[in-house]
C-alpha positions as CSV (number, residue, x, y, z in Angstrom):
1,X,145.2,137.9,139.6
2,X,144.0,140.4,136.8
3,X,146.0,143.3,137.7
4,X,148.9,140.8,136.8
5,X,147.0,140.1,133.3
6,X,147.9,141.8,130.0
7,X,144.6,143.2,129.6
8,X,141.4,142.8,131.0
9,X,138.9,140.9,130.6
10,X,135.7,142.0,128.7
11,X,132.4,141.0,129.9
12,X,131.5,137.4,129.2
13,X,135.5,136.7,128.4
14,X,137.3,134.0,130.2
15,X,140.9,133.6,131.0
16,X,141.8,130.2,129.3
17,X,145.9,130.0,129.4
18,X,148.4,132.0,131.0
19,X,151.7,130.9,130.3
20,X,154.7,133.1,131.8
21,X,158.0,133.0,129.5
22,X,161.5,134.3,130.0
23,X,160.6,137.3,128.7
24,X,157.2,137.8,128.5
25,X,153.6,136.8,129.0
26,X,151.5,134.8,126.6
27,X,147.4,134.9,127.2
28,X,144.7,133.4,125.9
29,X,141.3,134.3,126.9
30,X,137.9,132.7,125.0
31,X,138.4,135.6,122.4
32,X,142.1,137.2,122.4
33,X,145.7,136.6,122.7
34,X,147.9,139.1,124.1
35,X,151.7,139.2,124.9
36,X,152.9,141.4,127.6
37,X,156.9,142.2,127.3
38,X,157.4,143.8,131.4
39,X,154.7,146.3,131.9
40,X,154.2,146.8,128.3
41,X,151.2,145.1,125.9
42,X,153.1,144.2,122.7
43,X,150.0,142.7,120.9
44,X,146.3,142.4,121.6
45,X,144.4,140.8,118.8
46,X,141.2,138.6,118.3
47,X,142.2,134.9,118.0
48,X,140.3,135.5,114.6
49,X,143.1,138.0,113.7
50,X,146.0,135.4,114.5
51,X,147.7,134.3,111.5
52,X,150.1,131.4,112.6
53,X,151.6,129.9,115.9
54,X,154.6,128.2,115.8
55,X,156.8,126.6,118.6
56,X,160.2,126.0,117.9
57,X,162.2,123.7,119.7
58,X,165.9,123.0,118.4
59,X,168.7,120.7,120.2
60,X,171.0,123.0,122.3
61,X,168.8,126.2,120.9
62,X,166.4,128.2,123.5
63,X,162.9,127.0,122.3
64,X,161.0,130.2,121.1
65,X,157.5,130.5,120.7
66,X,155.9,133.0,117.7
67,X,152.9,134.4,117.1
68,X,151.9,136.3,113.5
69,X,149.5,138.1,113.0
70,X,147.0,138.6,110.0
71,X,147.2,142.6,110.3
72,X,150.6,143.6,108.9
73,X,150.0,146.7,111.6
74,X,150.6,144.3,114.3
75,X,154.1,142.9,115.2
76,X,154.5,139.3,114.8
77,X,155.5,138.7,118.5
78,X,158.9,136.0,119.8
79,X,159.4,134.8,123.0
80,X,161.8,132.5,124.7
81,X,160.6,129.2,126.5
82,X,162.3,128.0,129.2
83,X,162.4,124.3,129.7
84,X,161.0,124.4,132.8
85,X,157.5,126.1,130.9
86,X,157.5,124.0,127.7
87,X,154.3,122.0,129.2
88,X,152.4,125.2,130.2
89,X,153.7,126.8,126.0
90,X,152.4,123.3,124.5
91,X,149.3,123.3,126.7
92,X,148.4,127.0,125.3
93,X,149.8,126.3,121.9
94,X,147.0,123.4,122.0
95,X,144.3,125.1,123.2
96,X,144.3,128.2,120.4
97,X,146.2,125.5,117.7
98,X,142.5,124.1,117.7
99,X,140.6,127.1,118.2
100,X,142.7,128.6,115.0
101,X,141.5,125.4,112.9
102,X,138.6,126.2,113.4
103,X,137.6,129.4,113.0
104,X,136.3,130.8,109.6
């Protein structure tokens, strides 16, 4: 499964959430986030370094999911969800929602 990954893992790092979207891939590991647009790593960044998540769900709109970061270098990153993925989006949305609360 980690050739299939967006980056790999560092020593002591563990895969938390994968969640595979209509464009893309969304990752959350126990320090990063990373999208993956094809082959190609859009954004890597600590989850320290993430400045907002936000899924957006709208009545007869795609839902999107976005991710900004704090580094005005770095992308903010948009991805359509697919209905049949919104549990997998909310699960990771969840997961780092808390983890952003929480960090200093």
């Amino acid at each position: 499964m980690d050739n299939q990954l967006p980056l790999r893992l560092r020593e002591d790092e563990q895969l938390e959430l994968v969640a595979s979207l209509e464009d893309g891939v969304v990752m959350v590991t126990t320090e990063r986030l990373a999208v993956q647009l094809g082959a190609r790593t859009v954004l890597e960044v600590e989850v320290e370094g993430v400045r907002r998540v936000e899924l957006s769900v709208e009545h007869d709109v795609p839902a999107t999911f976005s991710v900004v970061p704090y580094d005005p270098l770095r992308l903010p990153q948009v991805l359509t969800v697919p209905d049949s993925r919104l549990d997998d989006m909310l699960a990771l949305l969840g997961t780092l929602g808390r983890r952003l609360r929480h960090t200093a």
